[in-house]
C-alpha positions in Angstrom: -35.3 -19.5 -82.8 -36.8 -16.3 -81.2 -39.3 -18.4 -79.4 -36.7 -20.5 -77.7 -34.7 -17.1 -77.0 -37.8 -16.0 -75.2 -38.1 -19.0 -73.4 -34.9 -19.5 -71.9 -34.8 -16.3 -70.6 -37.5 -16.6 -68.6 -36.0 -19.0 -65.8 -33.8 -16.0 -65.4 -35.6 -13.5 -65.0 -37.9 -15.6 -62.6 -34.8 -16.5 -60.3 -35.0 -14.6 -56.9 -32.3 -14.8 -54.6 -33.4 -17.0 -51.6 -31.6 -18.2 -48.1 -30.3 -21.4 -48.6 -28.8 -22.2 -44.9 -27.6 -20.1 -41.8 -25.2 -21.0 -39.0 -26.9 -20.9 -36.2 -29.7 -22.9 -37.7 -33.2 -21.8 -38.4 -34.3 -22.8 -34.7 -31.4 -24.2 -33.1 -30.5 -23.9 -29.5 -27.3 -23.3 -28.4 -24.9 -23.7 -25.0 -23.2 -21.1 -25.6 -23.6 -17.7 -27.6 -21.5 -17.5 -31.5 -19.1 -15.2 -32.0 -19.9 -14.6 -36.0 -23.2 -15.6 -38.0 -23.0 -16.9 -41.8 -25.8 -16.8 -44.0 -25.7 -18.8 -47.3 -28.1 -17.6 -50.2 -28.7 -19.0 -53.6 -26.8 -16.5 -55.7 -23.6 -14.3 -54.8 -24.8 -11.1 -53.0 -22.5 -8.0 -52.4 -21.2 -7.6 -48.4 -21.6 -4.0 -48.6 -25.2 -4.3 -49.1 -26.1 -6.6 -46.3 -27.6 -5.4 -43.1 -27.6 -8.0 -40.3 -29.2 -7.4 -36.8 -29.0 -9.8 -33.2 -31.9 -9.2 -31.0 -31.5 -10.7 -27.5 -34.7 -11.5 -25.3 -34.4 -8.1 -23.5 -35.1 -6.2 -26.8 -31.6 -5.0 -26.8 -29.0 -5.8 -29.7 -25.8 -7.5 -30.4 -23.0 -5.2 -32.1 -22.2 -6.9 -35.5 -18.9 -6.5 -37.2 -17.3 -6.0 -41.3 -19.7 -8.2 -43.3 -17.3 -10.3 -45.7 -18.8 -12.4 -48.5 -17.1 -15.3 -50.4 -19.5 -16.3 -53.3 -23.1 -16.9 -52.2 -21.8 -17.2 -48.1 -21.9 -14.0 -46.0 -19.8 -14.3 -42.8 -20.7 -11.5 -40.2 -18.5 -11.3 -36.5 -20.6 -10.6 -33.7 -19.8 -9.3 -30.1 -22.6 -11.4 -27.9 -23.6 -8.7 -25.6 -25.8 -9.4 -23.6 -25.7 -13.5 -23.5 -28.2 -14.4 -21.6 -30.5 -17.6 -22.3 -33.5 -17.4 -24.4 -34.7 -16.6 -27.9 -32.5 -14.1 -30.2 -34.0 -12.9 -33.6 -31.7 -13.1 -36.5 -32.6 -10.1 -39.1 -30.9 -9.8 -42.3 -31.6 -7.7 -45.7 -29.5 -8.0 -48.6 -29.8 -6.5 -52.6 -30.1 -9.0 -54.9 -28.2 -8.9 -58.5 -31.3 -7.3 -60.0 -31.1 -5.0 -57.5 -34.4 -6.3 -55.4 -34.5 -6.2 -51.7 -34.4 -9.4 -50.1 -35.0 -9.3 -46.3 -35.9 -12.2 -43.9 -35.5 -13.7 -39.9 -34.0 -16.8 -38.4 -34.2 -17.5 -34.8 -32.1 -19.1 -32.6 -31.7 -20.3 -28.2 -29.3 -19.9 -25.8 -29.3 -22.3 -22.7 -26.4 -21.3 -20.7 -25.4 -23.0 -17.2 -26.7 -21.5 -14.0 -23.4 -19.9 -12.7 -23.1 -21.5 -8.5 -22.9 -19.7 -5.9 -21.0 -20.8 -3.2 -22.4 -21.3 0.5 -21.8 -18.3 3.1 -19.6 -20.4 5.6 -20.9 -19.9 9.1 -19.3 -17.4 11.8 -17.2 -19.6 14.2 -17.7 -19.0 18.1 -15.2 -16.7 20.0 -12.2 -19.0 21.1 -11.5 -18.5 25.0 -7.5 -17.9 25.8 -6.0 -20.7 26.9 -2.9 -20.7 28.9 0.0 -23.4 28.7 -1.2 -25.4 31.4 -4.6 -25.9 29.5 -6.8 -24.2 31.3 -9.0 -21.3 30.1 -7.6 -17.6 31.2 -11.4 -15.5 31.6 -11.0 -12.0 31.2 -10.4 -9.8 34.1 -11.6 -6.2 34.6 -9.5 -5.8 37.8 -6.6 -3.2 37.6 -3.3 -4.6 37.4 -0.5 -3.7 39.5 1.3 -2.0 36.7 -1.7 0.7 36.4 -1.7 1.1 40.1 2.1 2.0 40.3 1.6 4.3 37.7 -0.5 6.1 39.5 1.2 6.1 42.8 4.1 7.6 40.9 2.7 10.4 38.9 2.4 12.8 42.2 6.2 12.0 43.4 6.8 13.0 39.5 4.6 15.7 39.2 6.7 17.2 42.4 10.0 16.4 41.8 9.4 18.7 37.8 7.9 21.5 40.4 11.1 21.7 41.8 13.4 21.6 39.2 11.2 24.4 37.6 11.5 26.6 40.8 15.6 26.2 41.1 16.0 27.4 37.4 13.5 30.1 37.7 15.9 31.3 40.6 18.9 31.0 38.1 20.5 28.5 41.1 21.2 30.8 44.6 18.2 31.8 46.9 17.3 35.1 47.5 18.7 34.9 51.4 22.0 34.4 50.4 22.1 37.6 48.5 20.5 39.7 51.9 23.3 38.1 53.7 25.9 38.8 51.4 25.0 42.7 51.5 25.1 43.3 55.0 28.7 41.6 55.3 29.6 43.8 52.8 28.1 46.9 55.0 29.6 45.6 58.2 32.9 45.3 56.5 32.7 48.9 54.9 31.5 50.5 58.4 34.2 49.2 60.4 36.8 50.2 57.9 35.3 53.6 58.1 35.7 54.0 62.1 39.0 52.8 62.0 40.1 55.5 59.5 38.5 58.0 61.5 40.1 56.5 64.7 43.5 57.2 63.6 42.6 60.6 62.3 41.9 61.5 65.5 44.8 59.9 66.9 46.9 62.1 64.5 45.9 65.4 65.8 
């Protein structure tokens, strides 16, 4: 009975925890990058002791998510950054129930579509003016009579604001009005003076 004891254990103690399946496949080639991994090994393996890696082509790596396990299955979200198309490099390492290290890769392809570029549409020629009649209006570099009155003008303006400037500066009379002014004022004031003195005169 202690034979057969010894026997049966030793199928258990020779079981290794192995991968079974993964999604993406061992080798597959994809058109478009997954967004979580799942690995599927012979014997339930605890999530918190997985360690799951996504190498792109560039060397650079994909940013994995929680690792959640539901019997033998790990399921792993993954944010595919970059997604460009080659070879990626699936890594994984996970502590088996006798507390072994199991570690291994799977590869996988991406072939995504060439993104089109659209055509650079051509310039267009310059469109002459056409007037209503049909016929084609060329440019002209002659001055038009609106530019020429304006110039004829500006002197008759600039002379006319001259003017007005000069009245206000004189606050509105000329100076020969007030010389005028004075000297009736004197001829008045002289003649009243002779008369007095005339009939002062007259008195005595």
């Amino acid at each position: 009975m202690a034979t057969l004891a010894l026997l049966g254990a030793v199928p258990q103690a020779a079981a290794h925890t192995d991968l079974l399946s993964s999604d993406p496949a061992n080798g597959a080639t994809l058109p478009q990058p997954p967004t979580k991994l799942t690995l599927t090994f012979s014997e339930p393996v605890p999530a918190e002791s997985a360690t799951v890696t996504v190498t792109a082509p560039d060397g650079s790596q994909w940013k994995a998510g929680e690792v959640s396990a539901s019997g033998a299955t790990l399921t792993i979200p993954v944010a595919p950054d970059p997604a460009t198309s080659g070879q990626y490099v699936l890594s994984w390492q996970v502590v088996a129930l006798d507390g072994d290290y199991v570690s291994g890769k799977t590869t996988f392809s991406l072939t995504l579509p060439a993104t089109a570029v659209p055509p650079t549409p051509a310039p267009q020629p310059a469109t002459p003016t056409t007037a209503q009649n049909g016929t084609s209006t060329p440019p002209s570099n002659e001055p038009t009579a609106l530019t020429l009155s304006a110039f004829a003008s500006a002197p008759a303006t600039t002379q006319a604001s001259a003017s007005q400037a000069a009245t206000s500066e004189g606050s509105g009379l000329p100076v020969w009005v007030w010389i005028v002014g004075a000297l009736v004022l004197l001829a008045i004031g002289a003649a009243v003076a002779l008369r007095l003195k005339d009939r002062k005169s007259g008195a005595e």
